[in-house]
VOTOR-428055 format. One line per 5 residues: number of its first residue (from 1); their letters; for each residue x, y, z of N, C-alpha, C, O. Coordinates in steps of 0.2 Angstrom, whole numbers, always signed. Example, Ala and Ser with C-alpha at 12.3 -4.5 7.8 and 13.67 -1.06 7.14 Angstrom:
# residues 2
1 = AS = +66,-28,+39,+62,-22,+39,+66,-16,+39,+71,-17,+42  +64,-11,+35,+68,-5,+36,+64,+0,+39,+67,+6,+40;
# end
This chain:
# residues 81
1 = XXXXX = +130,+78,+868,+123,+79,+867,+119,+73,+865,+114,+73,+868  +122,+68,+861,+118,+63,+859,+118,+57,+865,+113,+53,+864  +122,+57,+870,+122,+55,+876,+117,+56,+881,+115,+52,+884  +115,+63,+882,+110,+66,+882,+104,+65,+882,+100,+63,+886  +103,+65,+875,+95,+63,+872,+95,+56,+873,+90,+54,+874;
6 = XXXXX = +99,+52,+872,+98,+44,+874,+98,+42,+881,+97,+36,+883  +99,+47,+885,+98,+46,+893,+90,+47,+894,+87,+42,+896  +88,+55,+890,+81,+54,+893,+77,+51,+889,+72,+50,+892  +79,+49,+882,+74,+45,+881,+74,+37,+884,+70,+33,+883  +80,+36,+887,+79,+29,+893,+74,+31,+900,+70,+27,+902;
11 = XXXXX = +75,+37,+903,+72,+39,+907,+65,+40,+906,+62,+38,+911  +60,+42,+900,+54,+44,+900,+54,+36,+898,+49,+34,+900  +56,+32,+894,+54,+26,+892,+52,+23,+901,+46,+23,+903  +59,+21,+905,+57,+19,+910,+50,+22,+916,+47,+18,+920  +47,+29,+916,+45,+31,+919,+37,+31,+915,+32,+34,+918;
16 = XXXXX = +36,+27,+908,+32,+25,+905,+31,+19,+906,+25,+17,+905  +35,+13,+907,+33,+9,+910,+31,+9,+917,+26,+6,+918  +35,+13,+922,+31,+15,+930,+24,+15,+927,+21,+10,+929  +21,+20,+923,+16,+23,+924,+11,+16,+921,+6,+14,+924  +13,+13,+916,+9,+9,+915,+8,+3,+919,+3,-1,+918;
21 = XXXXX = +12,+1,+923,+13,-1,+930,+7,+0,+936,+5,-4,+940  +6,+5,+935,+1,+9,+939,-1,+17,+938,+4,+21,+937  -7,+17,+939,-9,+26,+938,-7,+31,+942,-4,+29,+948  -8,+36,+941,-6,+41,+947,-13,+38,+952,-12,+37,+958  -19,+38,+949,-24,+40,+956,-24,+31,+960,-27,+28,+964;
26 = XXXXX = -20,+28,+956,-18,+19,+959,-13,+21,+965,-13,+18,+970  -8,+25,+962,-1,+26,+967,-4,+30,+972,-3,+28,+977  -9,+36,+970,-10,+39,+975,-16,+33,+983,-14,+34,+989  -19,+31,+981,-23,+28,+985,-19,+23,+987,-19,+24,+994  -14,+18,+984,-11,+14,+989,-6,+18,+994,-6,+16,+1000;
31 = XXXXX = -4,+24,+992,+1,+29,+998,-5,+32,+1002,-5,+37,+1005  -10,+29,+1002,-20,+32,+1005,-18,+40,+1008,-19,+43,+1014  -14,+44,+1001,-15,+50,+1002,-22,+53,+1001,-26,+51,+998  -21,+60,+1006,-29,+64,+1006,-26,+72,+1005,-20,+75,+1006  -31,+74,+1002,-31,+80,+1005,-24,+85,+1001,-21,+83,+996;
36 = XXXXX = -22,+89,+1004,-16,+93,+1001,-10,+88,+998,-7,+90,+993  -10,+85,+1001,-3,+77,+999,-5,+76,+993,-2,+77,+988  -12,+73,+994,-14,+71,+986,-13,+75,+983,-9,+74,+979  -17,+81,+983,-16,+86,+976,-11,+87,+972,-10,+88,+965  -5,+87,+980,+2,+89,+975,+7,+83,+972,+11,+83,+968;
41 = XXXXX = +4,+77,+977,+5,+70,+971,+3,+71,+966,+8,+72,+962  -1,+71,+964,-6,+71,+957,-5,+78,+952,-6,+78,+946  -3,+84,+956,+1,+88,+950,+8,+85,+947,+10,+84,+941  +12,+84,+952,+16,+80,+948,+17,+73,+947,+23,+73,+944  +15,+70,+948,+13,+63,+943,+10,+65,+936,+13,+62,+931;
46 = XXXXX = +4,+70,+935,+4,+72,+927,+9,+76,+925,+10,+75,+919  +14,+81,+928,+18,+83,+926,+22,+77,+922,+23,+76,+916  +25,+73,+929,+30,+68,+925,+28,+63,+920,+32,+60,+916  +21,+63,+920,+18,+58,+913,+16,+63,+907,+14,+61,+901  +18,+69,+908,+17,+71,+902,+22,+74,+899,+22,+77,+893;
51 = XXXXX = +28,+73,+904,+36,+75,+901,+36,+68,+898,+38,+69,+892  +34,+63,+900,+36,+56,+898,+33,+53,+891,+37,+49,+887  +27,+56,+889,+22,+55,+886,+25,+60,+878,+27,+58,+872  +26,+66,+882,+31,+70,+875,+36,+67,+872,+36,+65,+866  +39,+66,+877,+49,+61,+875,+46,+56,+870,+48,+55,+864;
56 = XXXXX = +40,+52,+872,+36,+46,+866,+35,+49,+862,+37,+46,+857  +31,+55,+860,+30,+57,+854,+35,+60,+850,+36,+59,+844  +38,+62,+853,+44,+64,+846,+50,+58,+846,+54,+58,+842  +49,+53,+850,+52,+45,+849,+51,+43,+843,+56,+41,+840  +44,+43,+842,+38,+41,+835,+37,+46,+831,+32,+47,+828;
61 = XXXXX = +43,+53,+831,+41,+56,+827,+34,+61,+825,+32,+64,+820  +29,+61,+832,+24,+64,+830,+22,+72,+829,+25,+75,+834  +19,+74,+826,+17,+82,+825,+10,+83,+824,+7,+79,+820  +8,+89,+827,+4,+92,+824,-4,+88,+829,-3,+86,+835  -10,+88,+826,-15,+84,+828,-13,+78,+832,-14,+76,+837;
66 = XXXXX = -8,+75,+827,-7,+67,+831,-2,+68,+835,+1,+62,+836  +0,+72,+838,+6,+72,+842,+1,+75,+849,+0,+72,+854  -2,+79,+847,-8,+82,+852,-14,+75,+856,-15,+74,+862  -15,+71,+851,-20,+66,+851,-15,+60,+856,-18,+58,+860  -9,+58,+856,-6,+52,+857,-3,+56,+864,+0,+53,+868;
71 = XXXXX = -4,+62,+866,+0,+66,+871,-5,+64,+875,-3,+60,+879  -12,+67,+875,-17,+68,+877,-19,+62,+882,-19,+62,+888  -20,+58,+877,-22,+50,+877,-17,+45,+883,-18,+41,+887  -12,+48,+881,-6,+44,+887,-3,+48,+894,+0,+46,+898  -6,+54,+894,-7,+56,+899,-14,+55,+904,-14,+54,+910;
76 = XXXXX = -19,+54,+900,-24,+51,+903,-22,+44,+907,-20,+44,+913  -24,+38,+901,-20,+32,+905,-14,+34,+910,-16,+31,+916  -10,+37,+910,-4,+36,+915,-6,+39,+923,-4,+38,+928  -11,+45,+919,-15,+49,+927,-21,+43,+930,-21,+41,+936  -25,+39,+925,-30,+37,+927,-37,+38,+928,-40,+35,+932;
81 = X = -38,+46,+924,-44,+47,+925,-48,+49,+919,-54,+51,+920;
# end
C-alpha cells in the first residue's frame, strides 16, 4: 500500500511539472487542435491537472477552504485559462 501512495505521488508530482512546463491551451495549440480534438484535449488535460493538483494538496496536508483555494488555483495555471 505505501508503495502505492509513493507511486502516485511521484506520478502527480511529475505530471505537475509537465503541466508547469506548458498549459493545456499551450499543448493544445502547438498539436494546432480544433474543434472536437480540442475539446476532448482539454477535458482531459483538466481532468489530469486536477488529479494532480489534489495528490498536491493532501501532499501539504491541505483541507477545507485552503485545500479548495490551492486546488482551484493550480488547476487554473495548469489549464491556462
Amino acid at each position: 500500500m505505501r508503495n502505492l501512495i509513493v507511486a502516485a505521488v511521484l506520478a502527480a508530482s511529475a505530471m505537475a511539472a509537465q503541466a508547469a512546463d506548458m498549459s493545456c491551451t499551450a499543448n493544445a495549440a502547438e498539436k494546432k487542435l480544433a474543434g472536437a480534438a480540442k475539446t476532448s484535449f482539454m477535458k482531459k488535460c483538466e481532468k489530469d491537472a486536477t488529479a494532480a493538483c489534489e495528490a498536491a494538496a493532501a501532499e501539504k496536508k491541505l483541507a477545507g477552504a485552503a485545500k479548495n483555494s490551492f486546488t482551484k488555483k493550480c488547476v487554473k495555471d495548469a489549464v491556462g485559462s
